[in-house]
C-alpha positions as a Markdown table, in Angstrom:
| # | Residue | x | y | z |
|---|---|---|---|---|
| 1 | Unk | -82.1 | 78.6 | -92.9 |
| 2 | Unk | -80.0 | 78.6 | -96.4 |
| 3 | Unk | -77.9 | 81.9 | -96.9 |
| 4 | Unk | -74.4 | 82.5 | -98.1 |
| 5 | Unk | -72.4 | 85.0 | -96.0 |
| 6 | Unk | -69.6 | 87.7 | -97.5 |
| 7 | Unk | -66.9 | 89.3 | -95.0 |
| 8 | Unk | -65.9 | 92.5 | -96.7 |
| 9 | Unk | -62.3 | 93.0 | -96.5 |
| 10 | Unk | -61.1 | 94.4 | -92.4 |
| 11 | Unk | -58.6 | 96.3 | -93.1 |
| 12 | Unk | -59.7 | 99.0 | -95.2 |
| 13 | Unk | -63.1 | 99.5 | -97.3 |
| 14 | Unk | -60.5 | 99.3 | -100.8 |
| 15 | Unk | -62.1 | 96.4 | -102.7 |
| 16 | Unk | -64.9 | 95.9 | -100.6 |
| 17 | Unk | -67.9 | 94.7 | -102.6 |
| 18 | Unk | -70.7 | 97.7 | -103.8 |
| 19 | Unk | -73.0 | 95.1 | -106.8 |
| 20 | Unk | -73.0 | 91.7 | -107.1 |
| 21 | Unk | -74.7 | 88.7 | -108.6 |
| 22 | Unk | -74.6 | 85.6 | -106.9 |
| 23 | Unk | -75.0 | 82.0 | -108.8 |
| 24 | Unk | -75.9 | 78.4 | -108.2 |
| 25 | Unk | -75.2 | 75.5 | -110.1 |
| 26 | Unk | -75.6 | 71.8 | -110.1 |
| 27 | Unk | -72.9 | 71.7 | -113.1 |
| 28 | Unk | -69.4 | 74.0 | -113.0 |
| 29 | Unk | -69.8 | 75.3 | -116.7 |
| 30 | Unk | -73.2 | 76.5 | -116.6 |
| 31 | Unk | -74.8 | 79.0 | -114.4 |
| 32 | Unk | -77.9 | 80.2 | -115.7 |
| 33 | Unk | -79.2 | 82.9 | -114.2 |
| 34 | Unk | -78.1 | 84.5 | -110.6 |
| 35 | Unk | -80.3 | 83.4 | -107.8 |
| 36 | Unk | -79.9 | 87.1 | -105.7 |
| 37 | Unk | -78.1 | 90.0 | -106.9 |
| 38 | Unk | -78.3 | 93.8 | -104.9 |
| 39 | Unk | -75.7 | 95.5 | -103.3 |
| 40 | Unk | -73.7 | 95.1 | -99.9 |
| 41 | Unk | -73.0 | 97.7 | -97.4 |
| 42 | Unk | -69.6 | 99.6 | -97.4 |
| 43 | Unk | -69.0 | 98.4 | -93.8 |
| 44 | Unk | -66.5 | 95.7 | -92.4 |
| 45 | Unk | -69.4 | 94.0 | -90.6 |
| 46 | Unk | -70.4 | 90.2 | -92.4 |
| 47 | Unk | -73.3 | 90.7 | -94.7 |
| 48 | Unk | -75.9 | 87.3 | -95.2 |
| 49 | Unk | -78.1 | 86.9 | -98.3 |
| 50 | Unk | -80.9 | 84.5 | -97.6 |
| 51 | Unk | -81.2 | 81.8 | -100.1 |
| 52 | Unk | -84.7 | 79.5 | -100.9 |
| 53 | Unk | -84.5 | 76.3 | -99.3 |
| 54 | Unk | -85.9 | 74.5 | -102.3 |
| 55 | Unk | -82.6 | 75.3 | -104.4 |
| 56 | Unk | -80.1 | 72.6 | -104.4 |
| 57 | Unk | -76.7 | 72.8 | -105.9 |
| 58 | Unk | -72.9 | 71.6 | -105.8 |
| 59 | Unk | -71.1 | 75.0 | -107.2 |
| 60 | Unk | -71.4 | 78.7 | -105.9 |
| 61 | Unk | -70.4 | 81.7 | -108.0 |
| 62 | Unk | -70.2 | 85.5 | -106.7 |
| 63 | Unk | -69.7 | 87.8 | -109.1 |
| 64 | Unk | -68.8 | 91.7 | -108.2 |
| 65 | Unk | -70.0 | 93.5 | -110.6 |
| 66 | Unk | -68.7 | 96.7 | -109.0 |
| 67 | Unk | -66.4 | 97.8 | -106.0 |
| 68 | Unk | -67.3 | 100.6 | -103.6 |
| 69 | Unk | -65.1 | 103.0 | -104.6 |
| 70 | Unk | -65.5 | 102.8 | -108.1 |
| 71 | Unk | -62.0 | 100.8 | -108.2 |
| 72 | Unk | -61.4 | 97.7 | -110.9 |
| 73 | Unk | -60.5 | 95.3 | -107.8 |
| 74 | Unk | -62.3 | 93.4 | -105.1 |
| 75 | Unk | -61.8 | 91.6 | -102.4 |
| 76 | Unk | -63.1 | 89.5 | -99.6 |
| 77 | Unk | -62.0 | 88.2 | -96.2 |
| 78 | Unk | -64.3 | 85.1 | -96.5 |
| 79 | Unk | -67.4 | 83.4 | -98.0 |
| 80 | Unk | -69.5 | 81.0 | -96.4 |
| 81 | Unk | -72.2 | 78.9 | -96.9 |
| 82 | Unk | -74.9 | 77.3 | -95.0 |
| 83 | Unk | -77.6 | 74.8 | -96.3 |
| 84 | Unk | -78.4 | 71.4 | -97.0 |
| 85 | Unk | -75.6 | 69.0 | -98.6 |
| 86 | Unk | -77.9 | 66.2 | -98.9 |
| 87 | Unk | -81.3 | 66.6 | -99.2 |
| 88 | Unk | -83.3 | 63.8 | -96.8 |
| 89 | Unk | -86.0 | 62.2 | -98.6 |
| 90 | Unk | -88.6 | 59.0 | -98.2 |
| 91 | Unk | -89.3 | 60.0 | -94.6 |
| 92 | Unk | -93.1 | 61.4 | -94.9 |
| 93 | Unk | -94.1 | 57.9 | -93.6 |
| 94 | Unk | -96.3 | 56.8 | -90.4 |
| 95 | Unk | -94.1 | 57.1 | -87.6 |
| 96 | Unk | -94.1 | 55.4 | -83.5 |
| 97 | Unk | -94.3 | 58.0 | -81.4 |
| 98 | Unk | -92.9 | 54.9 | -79.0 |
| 99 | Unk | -89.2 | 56.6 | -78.5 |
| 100 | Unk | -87.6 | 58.4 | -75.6 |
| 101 | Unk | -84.6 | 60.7 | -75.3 |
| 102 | Unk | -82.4 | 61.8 | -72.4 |
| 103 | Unk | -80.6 | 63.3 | -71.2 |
| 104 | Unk | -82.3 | 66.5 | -72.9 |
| 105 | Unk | -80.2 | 68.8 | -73.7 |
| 106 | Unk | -77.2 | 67.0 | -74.3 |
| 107 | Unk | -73.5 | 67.5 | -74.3 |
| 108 | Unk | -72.8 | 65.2 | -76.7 |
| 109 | Unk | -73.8 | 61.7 | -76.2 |
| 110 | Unk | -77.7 | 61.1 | -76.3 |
| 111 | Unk | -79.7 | 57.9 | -75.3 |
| 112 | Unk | -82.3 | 56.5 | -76.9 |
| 113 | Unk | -85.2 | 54.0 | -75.5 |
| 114 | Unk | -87.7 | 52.3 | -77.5 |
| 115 | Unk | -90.4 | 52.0 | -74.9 |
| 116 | Unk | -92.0 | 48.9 | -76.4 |
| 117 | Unk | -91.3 | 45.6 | -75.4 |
| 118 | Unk | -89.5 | 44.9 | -79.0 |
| 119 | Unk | -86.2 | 43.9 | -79.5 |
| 120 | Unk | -84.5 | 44.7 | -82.9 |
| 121 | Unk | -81.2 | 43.6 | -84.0 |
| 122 | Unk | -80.3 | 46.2 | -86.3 |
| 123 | Unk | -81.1 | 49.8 | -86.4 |
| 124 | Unk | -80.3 | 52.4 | -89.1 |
| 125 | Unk | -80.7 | 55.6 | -88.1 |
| 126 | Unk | -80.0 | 59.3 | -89.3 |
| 127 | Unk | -79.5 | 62.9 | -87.6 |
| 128 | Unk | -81.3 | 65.5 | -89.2 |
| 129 | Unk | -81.5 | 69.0 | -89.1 |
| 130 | Unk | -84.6 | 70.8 | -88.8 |
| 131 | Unk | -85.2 | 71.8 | -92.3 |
| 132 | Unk | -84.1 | 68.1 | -93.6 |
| 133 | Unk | -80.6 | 67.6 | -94.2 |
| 134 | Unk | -79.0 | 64.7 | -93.2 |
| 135 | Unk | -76.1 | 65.3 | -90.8 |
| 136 | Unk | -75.2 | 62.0 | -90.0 |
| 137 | Unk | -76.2 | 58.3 | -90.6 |
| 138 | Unk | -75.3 | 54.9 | -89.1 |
| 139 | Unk | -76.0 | 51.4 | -88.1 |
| 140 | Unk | -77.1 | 50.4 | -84.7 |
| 141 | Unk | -76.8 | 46.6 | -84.2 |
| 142 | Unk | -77.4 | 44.3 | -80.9 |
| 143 | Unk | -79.9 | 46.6 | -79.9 |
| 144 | Unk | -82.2 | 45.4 | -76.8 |
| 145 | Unk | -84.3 | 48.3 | -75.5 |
| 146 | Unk | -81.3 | 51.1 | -75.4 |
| 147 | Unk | -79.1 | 52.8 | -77.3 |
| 148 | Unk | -76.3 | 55.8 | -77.6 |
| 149 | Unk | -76.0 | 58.5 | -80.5 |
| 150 | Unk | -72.8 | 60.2 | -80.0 |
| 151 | Unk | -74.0 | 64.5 | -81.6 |
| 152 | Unk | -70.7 | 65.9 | -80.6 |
| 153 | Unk | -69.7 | 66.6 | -84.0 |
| 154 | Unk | -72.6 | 68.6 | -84.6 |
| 155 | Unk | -73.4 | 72.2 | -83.4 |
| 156 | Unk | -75.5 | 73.7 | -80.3 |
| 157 | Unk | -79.1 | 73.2 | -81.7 |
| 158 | Unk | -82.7 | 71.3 | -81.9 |
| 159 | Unk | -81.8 | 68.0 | -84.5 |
| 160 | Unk | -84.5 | 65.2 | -85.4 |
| 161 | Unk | -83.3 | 61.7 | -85.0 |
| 162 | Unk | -84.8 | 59.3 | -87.2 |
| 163 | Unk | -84.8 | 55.3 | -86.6 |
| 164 | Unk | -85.7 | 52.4 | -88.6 |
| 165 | Unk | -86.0 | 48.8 | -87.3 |
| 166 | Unk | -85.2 | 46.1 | -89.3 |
| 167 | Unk | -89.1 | 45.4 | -89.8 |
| 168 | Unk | -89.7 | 48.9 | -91.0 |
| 169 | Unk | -90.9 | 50.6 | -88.5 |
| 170 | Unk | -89.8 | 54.0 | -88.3 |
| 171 | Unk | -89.2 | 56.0 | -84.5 |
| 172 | Unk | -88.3 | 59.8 | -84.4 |
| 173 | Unk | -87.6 | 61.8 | -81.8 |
| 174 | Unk | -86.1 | 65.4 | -81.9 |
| 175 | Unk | -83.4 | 66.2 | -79.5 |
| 176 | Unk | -81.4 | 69.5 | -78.0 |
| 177 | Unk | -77.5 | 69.9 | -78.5 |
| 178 | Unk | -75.9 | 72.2 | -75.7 |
C-alpha cells in the first residue's frame, strides 16, 4: 500500500490541519496538480491518505490550505511516507518454480536451496516487496546447492525473493519476516 501519513500536533488542536492539498513531483520546481486534497479530522490521532500505486515521484508537497480554528498557522508533529523508492521492473519472465525456503518464518536470516542438481557460481538476487519495490539487492558467489539471505534489516512481513543464475534462469520464492 502507498499512503502518506500526517500526525496533527499532540499537544493542543492550535494549528492542527482542517484543508489541504497534497502534491507529488518527480522535479522540485514543478508540481502540477495535487494528487488528494479533503480535509483531516480535528483529532490528535495519525490520519493516512491512500495514494495510487502507479504514481512515482522523488518530492512530496502538503499544503494547508486552512487550520481548524480558522487560525493563520499550522502545524504538524510528523509526516511520513510509505511506497516504492525504486520501482522493480524486467521481472514478468518464466520463472523455476525449483527453489526452497526455510526456515519459514524467519527471524532474520533465511536459506535458500535450489533443488536441482545445478551448480551456479554467481547469483544476483533481489528482495522485493509485495507490490514490487526492490528492498534490497546483492551478489551471491560460490554457490553449490545453498545459500543465506540475511532480511533483518527489513520489517515483519511476506517479501518475494528473486534469483538469477548466471545462465539466466530466474528462481523466486516468497518468504515470511517475524
Amino acid at each position: 500500500m502507498h499512503s502518506f501519513t500526517y500526525l496533527p500536533r499532540q499537544s493542543s488542536e492550535n494549528g492542527r490541519i482542517n484543508e489541504y492539498e497534497l502534491y507529488l513531483s518527480e522535479e522540485s520546481d514543478n508540481w502540477g496538480t495535487p494528487v488528494k486534497t479533503g480535509s483531516f479530522k480535528n483529532t490528535a490521532a495519525p490520519q493516512t491518505i491512500a495514494l495510487s500505486a502507479s504514481r512515482t515521484a522523488h518530492y512530496l508537497r502538503l499544503k494547508a490550505l486552512s487550520e481548524v480554528n480558522g487560525n493563520g498557522w499550522s502545524s504538524a508533529a510528523e509526516l511520513s511516507m510509505v511506497g516504492c523508492l525504486k520501482p522493480a521492473s524486467g521481472i514478468r519472465d518464466v520463472y523455476s518454480d525449483d527453489i526452497s525456503a526455510f526456515p519459514i518464518p524467519t527471524d532474520g536470516k533465511v536459506n535458500l536451496s535450489i533443488l536441482s542438481d545445478n551448480t551456479y557460481r554467481k547469483l544476483n538476487y533481489t528482495l522485493l516487496s509485495l507490490d514490487g519495490c526492490i528492498l534490497k539487492q546483492g551478489l551471491l558467489e560460490g554457490y553449490s546447492g545453498e545459500l543465506s539471505i540475511d532480511l533483518s534489516s527489513v520489517g515483519s512481513g511476506l517479501y518475494m525473493i528473486l534469483l538469477v543464475d548466471d545462465q539466466g534462469i530466474k528462481y523466486r520464492v516468497k518468504v515470511i519476516k517475524k
